[in-house]
C-alpha positions as CSV (number, residue, x, y, z in Angstrom):
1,X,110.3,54.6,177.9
2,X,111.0,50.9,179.0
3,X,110.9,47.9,177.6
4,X,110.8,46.3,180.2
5,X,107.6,44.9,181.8
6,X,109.1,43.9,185.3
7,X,110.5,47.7,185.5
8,X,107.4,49.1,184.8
9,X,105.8,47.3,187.2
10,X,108.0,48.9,190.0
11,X,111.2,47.1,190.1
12,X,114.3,48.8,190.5
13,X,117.7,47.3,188.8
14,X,120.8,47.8,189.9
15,X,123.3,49.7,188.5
16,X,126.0,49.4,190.6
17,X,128.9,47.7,188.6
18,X,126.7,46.6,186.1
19,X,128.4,47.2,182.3
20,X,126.6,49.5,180.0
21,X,126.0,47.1,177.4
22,X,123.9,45.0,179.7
23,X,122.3,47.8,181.4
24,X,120.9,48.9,178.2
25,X,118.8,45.2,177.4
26,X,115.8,44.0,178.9
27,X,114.9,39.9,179.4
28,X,111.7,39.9,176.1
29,X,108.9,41.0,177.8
30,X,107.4,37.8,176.4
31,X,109.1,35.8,179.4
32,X,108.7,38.8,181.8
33,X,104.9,38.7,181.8
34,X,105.6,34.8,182.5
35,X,107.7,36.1,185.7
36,X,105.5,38.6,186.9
37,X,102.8,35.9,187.0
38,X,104.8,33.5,188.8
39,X,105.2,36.7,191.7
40,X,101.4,37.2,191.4
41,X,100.5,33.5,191.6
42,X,103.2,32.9,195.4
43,X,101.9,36.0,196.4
44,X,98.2,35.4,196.1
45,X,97.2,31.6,194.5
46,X,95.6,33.2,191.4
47,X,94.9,31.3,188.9
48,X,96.6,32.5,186.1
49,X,95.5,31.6,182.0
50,X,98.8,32.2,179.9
51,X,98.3,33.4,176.0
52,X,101.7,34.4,176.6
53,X,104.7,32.2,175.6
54,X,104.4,29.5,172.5
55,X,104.4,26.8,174.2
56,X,102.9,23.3,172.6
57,X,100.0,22.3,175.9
58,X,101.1,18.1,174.6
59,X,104.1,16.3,175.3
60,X,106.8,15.4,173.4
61,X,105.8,12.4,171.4
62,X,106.4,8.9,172.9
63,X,109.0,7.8,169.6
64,X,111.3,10.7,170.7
65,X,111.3,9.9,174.2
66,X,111.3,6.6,173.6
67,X,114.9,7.7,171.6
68,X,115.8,9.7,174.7
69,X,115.7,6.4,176.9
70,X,117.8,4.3,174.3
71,X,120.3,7.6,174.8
72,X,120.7,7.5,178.1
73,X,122.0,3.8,178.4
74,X,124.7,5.0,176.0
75,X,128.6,6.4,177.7
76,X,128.7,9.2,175.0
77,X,125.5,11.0,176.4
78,X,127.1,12.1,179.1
79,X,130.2,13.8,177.3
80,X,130.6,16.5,175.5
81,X,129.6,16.5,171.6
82,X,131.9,17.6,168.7
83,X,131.5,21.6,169.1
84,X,129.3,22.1,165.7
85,X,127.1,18.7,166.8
86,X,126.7,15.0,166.5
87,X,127.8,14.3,162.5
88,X,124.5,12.3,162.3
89,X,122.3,14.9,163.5
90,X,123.8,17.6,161.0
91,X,124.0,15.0,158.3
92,X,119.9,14.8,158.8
93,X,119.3,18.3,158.9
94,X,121.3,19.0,156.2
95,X,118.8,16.1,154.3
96,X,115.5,18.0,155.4
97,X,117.2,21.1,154.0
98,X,117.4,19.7,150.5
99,X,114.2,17.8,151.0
100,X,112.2,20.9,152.7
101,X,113.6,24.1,151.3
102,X,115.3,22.3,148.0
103,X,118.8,24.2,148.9
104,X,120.7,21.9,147.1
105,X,123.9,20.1,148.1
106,X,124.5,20.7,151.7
107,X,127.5,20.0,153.1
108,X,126.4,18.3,156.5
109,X,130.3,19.0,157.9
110,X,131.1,22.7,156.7
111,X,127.6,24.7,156.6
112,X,125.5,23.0,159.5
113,X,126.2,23.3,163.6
114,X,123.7,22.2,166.1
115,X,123.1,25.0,168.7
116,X,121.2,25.5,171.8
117,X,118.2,26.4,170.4
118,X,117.3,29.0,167.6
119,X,118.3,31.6,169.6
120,X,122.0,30.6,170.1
121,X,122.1,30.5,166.5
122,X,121.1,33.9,165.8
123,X,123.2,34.8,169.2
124,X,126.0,33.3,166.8
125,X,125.3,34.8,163.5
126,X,125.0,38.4,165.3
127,X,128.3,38.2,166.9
128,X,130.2,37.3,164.3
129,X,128.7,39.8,161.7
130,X,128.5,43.1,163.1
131,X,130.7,45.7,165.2
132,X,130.1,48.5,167.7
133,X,127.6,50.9,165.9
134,X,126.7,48.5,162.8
135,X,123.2,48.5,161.9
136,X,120.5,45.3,161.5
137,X,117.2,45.8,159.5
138,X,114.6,44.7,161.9
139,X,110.8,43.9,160.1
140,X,108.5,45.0,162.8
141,X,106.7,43.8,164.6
142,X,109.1,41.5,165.2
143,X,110.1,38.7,168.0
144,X,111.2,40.9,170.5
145,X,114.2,38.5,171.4
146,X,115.8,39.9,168.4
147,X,115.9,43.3,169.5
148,X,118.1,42.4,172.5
149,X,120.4,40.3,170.7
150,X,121.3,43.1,168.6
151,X,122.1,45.8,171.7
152,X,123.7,42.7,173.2
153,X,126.5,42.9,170.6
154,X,126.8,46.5,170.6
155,X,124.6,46.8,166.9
156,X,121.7,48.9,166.6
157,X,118.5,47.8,165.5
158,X,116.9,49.3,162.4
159,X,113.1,49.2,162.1
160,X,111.4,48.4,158.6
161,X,107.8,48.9,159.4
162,X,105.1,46.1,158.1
163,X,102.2,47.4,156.5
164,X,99.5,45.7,159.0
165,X,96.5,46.2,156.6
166,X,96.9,43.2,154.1
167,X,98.3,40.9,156.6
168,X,101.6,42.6,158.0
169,X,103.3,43.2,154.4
170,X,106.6,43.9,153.3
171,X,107.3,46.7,151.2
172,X,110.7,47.0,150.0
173,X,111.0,50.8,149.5
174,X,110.2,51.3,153.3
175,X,113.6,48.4,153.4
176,X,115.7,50.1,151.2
177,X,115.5,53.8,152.2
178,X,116.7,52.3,156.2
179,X,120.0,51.2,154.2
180,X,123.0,53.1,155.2
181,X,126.6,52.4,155.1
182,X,126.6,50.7,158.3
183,X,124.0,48.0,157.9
184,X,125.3,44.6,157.7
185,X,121.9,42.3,157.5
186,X,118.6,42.1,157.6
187,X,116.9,39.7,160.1
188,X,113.5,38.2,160.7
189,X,110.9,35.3,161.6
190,X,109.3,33.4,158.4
191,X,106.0,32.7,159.4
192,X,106.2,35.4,162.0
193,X,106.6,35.7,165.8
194,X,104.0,37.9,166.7
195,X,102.2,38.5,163.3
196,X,101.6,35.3,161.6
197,X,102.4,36.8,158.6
198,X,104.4,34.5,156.2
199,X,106.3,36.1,153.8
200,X,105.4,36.0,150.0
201,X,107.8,34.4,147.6
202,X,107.9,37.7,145.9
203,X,108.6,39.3,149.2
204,X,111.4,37.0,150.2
205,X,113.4,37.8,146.8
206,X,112.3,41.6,146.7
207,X,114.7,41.0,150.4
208,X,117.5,38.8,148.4
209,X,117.7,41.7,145.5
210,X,118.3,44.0,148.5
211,X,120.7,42.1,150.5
212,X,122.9,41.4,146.9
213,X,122.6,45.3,146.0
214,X,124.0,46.0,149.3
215,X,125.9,43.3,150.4
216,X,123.8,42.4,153.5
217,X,123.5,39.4,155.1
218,X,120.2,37.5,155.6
219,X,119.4,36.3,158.9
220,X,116.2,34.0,159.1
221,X,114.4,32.5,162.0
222,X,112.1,29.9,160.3
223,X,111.2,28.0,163.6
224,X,107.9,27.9,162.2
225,X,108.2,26.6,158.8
226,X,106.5,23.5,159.2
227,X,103.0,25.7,160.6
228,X,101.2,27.5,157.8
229,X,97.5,27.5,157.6
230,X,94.9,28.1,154.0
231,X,97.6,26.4,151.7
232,X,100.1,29.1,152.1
233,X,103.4,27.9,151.6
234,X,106.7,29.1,153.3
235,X,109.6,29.8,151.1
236,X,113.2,30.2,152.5
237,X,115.9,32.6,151.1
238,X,117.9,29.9,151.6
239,X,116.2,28.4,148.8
240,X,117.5,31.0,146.2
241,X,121.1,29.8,144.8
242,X,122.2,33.0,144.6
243,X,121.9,34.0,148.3
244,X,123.7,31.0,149.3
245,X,126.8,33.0,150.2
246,X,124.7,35.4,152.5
247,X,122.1,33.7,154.3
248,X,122.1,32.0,157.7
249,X,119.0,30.2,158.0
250,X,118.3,29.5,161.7
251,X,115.8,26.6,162.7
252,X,114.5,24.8,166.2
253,X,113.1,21.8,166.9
254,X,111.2,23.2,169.7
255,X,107.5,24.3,168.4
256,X,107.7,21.2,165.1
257,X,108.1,18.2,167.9
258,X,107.0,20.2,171.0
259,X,110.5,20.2,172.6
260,X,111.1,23.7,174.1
261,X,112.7,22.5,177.0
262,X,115.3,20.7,175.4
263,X,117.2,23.6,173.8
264,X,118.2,22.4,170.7
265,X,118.1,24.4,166.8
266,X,120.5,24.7,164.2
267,X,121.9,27.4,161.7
268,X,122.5,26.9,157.9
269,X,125.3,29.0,156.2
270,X,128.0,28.9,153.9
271,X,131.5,27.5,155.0
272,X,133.4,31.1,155.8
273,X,130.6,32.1,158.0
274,X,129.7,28.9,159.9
275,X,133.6,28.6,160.6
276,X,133.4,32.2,162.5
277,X,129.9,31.3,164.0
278,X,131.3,28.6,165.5
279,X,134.0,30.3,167.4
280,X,131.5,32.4,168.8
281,X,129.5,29.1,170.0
282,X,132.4,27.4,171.1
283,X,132.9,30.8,174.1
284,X,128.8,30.6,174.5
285,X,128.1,26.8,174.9
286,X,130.8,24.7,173.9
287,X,128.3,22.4,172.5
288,X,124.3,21.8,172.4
289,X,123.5,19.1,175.2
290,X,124.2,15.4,174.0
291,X,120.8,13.9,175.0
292,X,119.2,16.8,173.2
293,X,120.4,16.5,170.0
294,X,120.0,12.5,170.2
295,X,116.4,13.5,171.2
296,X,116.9,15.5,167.5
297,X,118.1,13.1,166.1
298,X,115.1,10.5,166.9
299,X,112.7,13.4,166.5
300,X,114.1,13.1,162.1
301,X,114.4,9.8,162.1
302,X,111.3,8.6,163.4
303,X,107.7,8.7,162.1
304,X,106.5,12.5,161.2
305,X,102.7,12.0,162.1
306,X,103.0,13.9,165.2
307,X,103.7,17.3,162.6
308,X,100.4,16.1,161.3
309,X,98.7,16.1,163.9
310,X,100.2,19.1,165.9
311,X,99.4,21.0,162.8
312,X,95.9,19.8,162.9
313,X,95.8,21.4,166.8
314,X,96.7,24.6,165.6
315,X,94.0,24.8,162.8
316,X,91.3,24.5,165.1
317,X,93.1,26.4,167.8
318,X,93.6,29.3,165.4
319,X,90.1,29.1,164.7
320,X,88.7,28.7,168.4
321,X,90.6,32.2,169.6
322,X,90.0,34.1,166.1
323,X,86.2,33.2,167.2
324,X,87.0,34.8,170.6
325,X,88.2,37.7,169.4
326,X,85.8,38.0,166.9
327,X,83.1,38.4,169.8
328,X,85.1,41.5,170.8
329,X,85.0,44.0,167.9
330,X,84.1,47.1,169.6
331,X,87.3,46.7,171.5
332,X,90.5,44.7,169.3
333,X,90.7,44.1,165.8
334,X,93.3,41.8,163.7
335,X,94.8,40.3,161.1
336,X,94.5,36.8,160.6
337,X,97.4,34.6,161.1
338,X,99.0,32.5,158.1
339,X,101.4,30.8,160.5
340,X,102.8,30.4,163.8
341,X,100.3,30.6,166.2
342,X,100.2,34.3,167.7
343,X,98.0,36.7,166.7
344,X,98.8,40.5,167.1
345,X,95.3,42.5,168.2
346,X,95.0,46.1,167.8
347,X,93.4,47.7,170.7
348,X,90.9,50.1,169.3
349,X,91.4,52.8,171.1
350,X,93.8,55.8,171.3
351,X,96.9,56.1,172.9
352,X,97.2,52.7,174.3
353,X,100.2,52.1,176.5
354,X,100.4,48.0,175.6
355,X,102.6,47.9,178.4
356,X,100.5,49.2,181.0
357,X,97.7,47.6,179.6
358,X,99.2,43.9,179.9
359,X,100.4,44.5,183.3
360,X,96.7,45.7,184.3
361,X,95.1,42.5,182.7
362,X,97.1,40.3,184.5
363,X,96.6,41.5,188.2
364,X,93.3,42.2,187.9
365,X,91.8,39.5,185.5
366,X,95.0,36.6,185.6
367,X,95.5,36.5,181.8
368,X,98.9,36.6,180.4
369,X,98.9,39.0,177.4
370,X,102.3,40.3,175.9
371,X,102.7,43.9,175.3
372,X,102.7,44.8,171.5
373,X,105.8,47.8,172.1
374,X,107.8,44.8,172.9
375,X,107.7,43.9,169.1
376,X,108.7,47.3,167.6
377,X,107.3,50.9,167.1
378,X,104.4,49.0,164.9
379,X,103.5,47.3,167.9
380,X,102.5,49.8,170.4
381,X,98.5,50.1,170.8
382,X,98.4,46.2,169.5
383,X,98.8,43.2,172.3
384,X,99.7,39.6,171.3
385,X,97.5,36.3,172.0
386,X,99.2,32.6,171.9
387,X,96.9,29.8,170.3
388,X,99.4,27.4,171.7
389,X,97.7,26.8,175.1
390,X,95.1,24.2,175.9
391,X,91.6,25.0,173.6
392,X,89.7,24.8,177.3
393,X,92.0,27.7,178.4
394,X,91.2,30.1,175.6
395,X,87.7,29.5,176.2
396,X,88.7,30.4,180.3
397,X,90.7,32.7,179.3
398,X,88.5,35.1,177.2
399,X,85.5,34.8,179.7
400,X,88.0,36.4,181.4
401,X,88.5,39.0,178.9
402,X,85.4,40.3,178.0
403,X,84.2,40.8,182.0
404,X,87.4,42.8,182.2
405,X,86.6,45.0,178.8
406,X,83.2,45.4,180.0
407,X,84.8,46.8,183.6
408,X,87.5,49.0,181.7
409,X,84.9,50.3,179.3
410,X,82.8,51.4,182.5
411,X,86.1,53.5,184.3
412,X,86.5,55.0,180.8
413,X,89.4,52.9,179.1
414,X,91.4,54.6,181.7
415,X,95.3,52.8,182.6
């Protein structure tokens, strides 16, 4: 089957001298459902309420813009950085490091480079580790981005399934008994895109005891560090001293300062890896765009209230849509986020196709909803909600909802 949303809907790729490798990944079905909108909105005007992409509704804050405009009266922003990223942007992140996740002794000029976006960095940290045929332990569900960065460099992705009741839990015998000789690392978002589950402390070393047995690499996407909810706290493998040598923490500034259109992140690692990651950045990007790391740069340096009060957002956001849900019972059911702001819904009934069930909501009721098979084999019969969007939009949006459960209930759940 698919994974693609646009091909499901009817479109036909080309194959035509299109390589193998590319031919075999999809564009994350979390930006498709974004496309296929667009087409429905040009082709008919509707009005379309996204729980789709994560995308903070507020601006940037007015201190880092007001560091963009300082930027742009200076010569350099229009030239190309040093390849791994202005020295005083790496020298801060490697200070939030040791303030944040307590890893201790960065070395601002040897483990840190400044990459477009989170995803570049894992982009990077893939290519350089593994090989035609090597293996990558995915948890799942899982961001779905990761899936295709894997095929992309020719590695295969390994599913370790989460045990959903609990709150999406790792269990490490289900981790261990994926290991063959051709894994190389184990990757994953901490708090997680799509469960909002934030790994234990516990759980995060049970994965360090693994990856030293084995000699695995730990790849971490903790773009949403800075977002847990109830006093749960996010701990980093980073964090552990004797990981240090095998984990490549990858961060963003995207969702923490609502900048997801400047394209900016960074990746933490020891020396020997960062000086191969970089090669691969170097072919990719040559360098993250000037005025978006000075826009980094100002986003550290300047007053962290806006965190504050983002976080603030997303509490009562979090609580608005889990009240939304909560009004459908009969139909979805669901764990409650601990971070991030997605939650994954089970559909509760059999034999859902998420696929063709998203695609269905959106033409005929204008809600974006992502497609749970787009996270892993654990996904399938679950769909995921984003908090991120305007609170007056989830309200919108799940009016929505429930007149087109009530309508789908009546033709007998049929797809």
């Amino acid at each position: 089957m698919s994974r693609s949303a646009i091909e499901i809907s009817g479109k036909k790729f080309r194959t035509a001298n299109i390589s193998k490798r590319v031919r075999k990944i999809v564009i994350s079905p979390i930006k498709e459902m974004s496309i296929l909108a667009d087409l429905r909105e040009e082709k008919s005007d509707a009005d379309v309420i996204s729980f789709g992409q994560g995308i903070p509704w507020w601006d940037t804050p007015e201190y880092i813009k007001n560091g963009i405009r300082e930027a742009l009266k200076e010569v350099d922003t229009a030239k190309y950085t040093l390849e791994p990223g202005i020295t005083e942007l790496r020298v801060l992140v490697a200070k939030q490091l040791e303030k944040s996740k307590r890893v201790k002794k960065v070395e601002p000029k040897k483990e840190v480079m400044i990459t477009v976006g989170c995803q570049e960095a894992i982009d990077c940290a893939l290519a350089t580790l593994i090989d035609h045929s090597d293996e990558v332990l995915l948890l799942e569900p899982g961001f779905a981005s990761h899936i295709e960065q894997i095929i992309q460099f020719g590695g295969k992705p390994i599913f370790v399934p989460l045990q959903e009741r609990g709150g999406w839990r790792f269990d490490i015998k289900e981790c261990e008994k994926r290991i063959t000789k051709k894994t190389r690392a184990i990757l994953f978002s901490n708090p997680s895109n799509p469960t909002g589950m934030v790994l234990t402390k516990k759980e995060v070393e049970d994965i360090g005891r693994l990856a030293i047995k084995h000699n695995l690499i730990v790849i971490t996407d903790e773009t949403y560090d800075f977002l847990t909810y109830d006093n749960v706290k996010h701990f980093s493998p980073a964090s552990l001293p004797r990981l240090r040598e095998r984990v490549i923490l990858c961060g963003s500034f995207s969702k923490k300062y609502a900048m997801t259109g400047y394209r900016v992140g960074f990746a933490y690692a020891d020396e020997g890896i960062i000086d191969h990651m970089l090669k691969v950045h170097d072919a990719l990007a040559i360098c993250a765009p000037a005025i978006s790391q000075k826009a980094a740069i100002a986003a550290l340096k300047g007053p962290q209230n806006s965190v504050k009060e983002s976080i603030k957002k997303f509490t009562e956001q979090r609580k608005l849509m889990c009240r939304e849900l909560d009004s459908l019972p009969h139909i979805l059911q669901y764990e409650k986020p601990m971070g991030a702001y997605y939650i994954l819904a089970k559909v509760k009934r059999p034999n859902i196709d998420s696929f063709k069930l998203a695609i269905k909501i959106l033409y005929e009721a204008n809600v974006i909803i992502i497609p749970g098979a787009a996270f892993g084999p654990s996904g399938e019969g679950h769909i995921r909600f984003s908090f991120a969007g305007e609170p007056k939009n989830i309200k919108v949006g799940f009016e929505r909802l429930r007149k087109w459960f009530e309508k789908w209930e009546s033709r007998g759940y049929n797809l």
